[in-house]
C-alpha positions as CSV (number, residue, x, y, z in Angstrom):
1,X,-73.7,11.6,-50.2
2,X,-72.1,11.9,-53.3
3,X,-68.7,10.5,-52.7
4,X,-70.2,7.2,-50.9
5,X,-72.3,6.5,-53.8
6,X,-69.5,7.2,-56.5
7,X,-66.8,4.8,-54.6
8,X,-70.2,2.2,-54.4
9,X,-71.2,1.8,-58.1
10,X,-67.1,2.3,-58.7
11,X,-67.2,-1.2,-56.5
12,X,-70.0,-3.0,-58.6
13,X,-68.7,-1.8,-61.9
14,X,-65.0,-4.0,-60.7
15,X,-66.8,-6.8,-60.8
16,X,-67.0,-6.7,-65.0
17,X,-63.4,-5.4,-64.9
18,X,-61.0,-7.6,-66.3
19,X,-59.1,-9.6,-63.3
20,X,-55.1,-10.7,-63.7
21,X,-54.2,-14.7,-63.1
22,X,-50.8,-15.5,-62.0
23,X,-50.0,-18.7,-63.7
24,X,-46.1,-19.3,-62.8
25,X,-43.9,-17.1,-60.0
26,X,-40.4,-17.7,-58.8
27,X,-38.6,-15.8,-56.5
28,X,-35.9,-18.5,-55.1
29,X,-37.2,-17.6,-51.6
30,X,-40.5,-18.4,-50.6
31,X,-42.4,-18.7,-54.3
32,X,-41.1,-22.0,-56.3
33,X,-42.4,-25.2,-54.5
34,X,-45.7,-25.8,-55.8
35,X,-47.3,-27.0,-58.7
36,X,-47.9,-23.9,-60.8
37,X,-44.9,-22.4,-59.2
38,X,-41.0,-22.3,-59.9
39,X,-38.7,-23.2,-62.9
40,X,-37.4,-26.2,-64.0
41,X,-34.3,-26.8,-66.3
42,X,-34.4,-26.6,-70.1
43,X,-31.8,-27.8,-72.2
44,X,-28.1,-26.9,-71.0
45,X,-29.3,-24.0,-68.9
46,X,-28.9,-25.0,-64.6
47,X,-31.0,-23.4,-62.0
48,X,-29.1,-23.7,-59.0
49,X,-30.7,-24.4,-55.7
50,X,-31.8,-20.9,-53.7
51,X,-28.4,-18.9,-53.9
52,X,-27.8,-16.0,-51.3
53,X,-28.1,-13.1,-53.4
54,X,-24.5,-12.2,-54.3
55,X,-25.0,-8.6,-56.1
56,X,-25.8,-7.0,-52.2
57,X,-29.2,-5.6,-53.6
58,X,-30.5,-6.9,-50.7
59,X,-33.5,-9.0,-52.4
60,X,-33.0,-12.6,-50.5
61,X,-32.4,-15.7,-52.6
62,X,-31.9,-15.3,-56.4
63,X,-31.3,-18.1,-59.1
64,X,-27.8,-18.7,-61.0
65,X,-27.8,-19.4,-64.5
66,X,-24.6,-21.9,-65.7
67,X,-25.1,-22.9,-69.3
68,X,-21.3,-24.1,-69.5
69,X,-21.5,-26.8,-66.6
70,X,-19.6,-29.3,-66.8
71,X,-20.9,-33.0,-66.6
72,X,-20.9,-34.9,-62.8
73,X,-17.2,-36.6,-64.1
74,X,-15.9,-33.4,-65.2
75,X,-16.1,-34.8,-68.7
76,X,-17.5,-31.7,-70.6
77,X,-20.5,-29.6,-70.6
78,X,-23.8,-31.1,-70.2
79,X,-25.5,-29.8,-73.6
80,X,-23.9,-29.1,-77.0
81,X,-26.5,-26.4,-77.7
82,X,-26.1,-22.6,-78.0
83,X,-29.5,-22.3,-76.3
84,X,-29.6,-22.5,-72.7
85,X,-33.1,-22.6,-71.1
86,X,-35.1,-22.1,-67.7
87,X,-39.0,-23.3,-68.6
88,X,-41.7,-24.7,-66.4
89,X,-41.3,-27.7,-64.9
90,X,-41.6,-30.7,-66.6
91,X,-42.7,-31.0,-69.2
92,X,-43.0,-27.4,-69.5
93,X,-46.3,-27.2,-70.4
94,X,-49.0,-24.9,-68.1
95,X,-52.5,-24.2,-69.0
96,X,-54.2,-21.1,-69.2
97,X,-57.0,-20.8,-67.0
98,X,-60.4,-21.3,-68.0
99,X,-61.2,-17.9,-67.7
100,X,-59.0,-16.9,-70.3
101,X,-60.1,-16.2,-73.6
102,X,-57.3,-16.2,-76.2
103,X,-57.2,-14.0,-78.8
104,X,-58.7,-10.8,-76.3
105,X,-56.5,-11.6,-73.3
106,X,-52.7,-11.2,-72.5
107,X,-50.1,-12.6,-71.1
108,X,-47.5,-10.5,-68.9
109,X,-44.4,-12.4,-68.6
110,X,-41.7,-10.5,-66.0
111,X,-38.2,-11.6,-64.7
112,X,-35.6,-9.5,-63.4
113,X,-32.0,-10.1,-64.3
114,X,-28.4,-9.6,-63.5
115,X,-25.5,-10.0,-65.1
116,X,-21.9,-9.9,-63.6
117,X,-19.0,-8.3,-65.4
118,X,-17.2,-11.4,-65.4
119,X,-20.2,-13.3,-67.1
120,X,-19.6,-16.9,-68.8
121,X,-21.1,-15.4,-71.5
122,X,-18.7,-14.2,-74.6
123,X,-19.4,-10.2,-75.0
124,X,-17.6,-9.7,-77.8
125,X,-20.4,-8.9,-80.5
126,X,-17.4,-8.1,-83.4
127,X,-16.1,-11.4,-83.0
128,X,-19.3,-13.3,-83.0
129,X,-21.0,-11.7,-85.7
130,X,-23.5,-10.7,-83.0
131,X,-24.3,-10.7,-79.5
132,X,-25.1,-13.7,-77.4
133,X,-29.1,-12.6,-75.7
134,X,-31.4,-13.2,-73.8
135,X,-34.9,-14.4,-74.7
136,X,-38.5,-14.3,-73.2
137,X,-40.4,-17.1,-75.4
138,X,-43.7,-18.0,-75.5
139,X,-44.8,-21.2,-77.5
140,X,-48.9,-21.9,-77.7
141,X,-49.8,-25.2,-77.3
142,X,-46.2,-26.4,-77.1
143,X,-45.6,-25.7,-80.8
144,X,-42.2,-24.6,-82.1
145,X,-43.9,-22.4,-85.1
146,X,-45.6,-19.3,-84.4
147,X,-43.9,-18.6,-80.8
148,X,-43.9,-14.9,-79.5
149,X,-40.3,-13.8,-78.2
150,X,-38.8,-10.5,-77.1
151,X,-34.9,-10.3,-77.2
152,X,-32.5,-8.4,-75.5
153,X,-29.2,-8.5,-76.5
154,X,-26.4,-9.3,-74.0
155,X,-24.4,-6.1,-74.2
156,X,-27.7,-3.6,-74.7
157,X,-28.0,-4.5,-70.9
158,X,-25.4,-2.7,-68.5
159,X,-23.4,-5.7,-66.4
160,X,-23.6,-5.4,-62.7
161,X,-26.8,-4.1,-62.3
162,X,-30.5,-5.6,-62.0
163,X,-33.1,-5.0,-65.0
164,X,-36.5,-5.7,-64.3
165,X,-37.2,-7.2,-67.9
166,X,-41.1,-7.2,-69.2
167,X,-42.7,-8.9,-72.3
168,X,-46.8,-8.3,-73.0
169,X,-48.0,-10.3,-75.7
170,X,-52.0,-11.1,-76.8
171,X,-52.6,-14.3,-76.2
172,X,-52.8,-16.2,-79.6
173,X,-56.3,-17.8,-80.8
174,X,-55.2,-20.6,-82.4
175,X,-51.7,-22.3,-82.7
176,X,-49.9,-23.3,-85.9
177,X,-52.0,-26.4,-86.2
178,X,-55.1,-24.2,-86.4
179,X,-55.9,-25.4,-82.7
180,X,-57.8,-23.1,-80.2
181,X,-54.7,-22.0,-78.1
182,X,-55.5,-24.0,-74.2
183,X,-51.7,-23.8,-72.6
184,X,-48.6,-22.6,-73.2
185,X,-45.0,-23.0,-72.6
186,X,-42.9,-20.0,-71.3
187,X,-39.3,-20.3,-72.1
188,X,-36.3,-17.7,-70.8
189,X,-34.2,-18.4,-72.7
190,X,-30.0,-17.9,-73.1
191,X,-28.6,-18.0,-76.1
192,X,-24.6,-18.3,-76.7
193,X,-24.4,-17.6,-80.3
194,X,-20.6,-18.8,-80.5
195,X,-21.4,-21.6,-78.3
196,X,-18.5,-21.2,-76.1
197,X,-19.8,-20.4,-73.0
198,X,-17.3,-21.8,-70.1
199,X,-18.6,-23.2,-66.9
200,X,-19.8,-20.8,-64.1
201,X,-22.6,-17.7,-63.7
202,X,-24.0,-16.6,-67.1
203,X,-26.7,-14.4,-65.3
204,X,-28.5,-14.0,-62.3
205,X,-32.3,-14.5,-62.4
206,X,-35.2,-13.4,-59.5
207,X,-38.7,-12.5,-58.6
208,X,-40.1,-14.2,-62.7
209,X,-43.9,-13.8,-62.9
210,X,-46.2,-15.0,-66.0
211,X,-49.3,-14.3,-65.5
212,X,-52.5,-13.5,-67.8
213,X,-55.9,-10.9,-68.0
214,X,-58.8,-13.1,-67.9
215,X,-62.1,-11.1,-69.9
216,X,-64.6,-14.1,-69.2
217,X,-67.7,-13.6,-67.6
218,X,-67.8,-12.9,-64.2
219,X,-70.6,-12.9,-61.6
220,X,-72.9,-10.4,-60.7
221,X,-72.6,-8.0,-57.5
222,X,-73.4,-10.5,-54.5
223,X,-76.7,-9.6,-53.2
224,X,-75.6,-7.7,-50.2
225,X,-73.7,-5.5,-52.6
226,X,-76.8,-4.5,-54.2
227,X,-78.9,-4.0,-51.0
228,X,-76.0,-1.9,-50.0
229,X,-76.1,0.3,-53.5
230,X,-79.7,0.4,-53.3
231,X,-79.6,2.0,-49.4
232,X,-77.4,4.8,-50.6
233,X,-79.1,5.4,-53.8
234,X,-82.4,5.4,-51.3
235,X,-80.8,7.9,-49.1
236,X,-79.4,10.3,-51.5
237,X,-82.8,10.8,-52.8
238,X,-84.5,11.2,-49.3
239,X,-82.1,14.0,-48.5
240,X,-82.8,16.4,-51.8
């Protein structure tokens, strides 16, 4: 009866094991309509509606990211900035869930990414000083200052292929104000450092998750647990 009683008190001790909330997922298929779900538009950057995955990997819908696109009139590009952006809906804000504690717990942010050899995007790191990237950003309590990031630069990731992109960061106590840190805004972020970027796929974006470790309390074994441990425990000792 050894085995039984091993995978039993394995059971009860999961219960004080730290647990993983999913706070934000798109995956331009069926993940992306509800309220703690999908991306909205940041500055300059354009999620298109669900586009059939062009790269044949087989993987269903995938977002298309156009940081040059023109205005409705044709004028000119929507956004004078270099930095193109995909966030959470508006206003871009999400909170961290209760069971959070910040300053023990971390946030996983994921997002897989493509980008095409003919790419909007200006690859030519000599002439630019340096090369255009792409950003994972995570701003506590909304506040500029203080953000975590993690950067990858455009040409240190091979074109025409997907890259399943990940960025761990401990969830900070307090924000730049000094404020206990209650929500945050994620940010993937685009950046064309020569700001030249003409209209048309940057990148392609899919299956993005955010979510966080949660070390609060949680409750005891349910009672029928117990009575369940406490029958094999019983048993084990009745057949020394």
């Amino acid at each position: 009866m050894k085995t039984p009683l091993i995978l039993i008190l394995s059971l009860a001790l999961s219960f004080a094991a730290n647990a993983a909330v999913t706070i934000l997922e798109d995956n331009w298929d069926d993940i992306g309509a509800g309220a703690q779900a999908g991306l909205g538009t940041g500055n300059n950057a354009a999620k298109t509606d669900p586009l059939a995955d062009p790269t044949g990997s087989g993987r269903g819908n995938v977002g298309a990211v156009d940081i040059g696109r023109l205005k409705a009139d044709g004028s000119g590009p929507i956004g004078t900035s270099p930095w193109g952006e995909l966030r959470a809906p508006w206003p871009g804000s999400i909170d961290l869930p209760s069971s959070a504690v910040a300053g023990v717990d971390t946030l996983t942010i994921k997002a897989d990414l493509y980008i095409p050899s003919g790419t909007t995007f200006d690859t030519d790191t000599a002439g630019n000083g340096a090369a255009d990237r792409f950003n994972m950003i995570v701003r506590w309590n909304g506040i500029n200052q203080g953000a975590a990031n993690k950067k990858w630069n455009w040409d240190s990731l091979a074109a025409d292929t997907w890259h399943s992109l990940e960025f761990n960061t401990l969830i900070k106590e307090n924000d730049n104000d000094g404020n206990p840190t209650t929500s945050i805004i994620p940010i993937f972020s685009f950046y064309d450092r020569s700001n030249n970027a003409t209209p048309g796929v940057a990148a392609y974006i899919d299956n993005v998750s955010i979510t966080t470790t949660t070390s609060a309390a949680i409750p005891e074994p349910g009672v029928g647990v117990l009575a369940l441990l406490g029958s094999l425990i019983f048993l084990r000792r009745r057949r020394r």
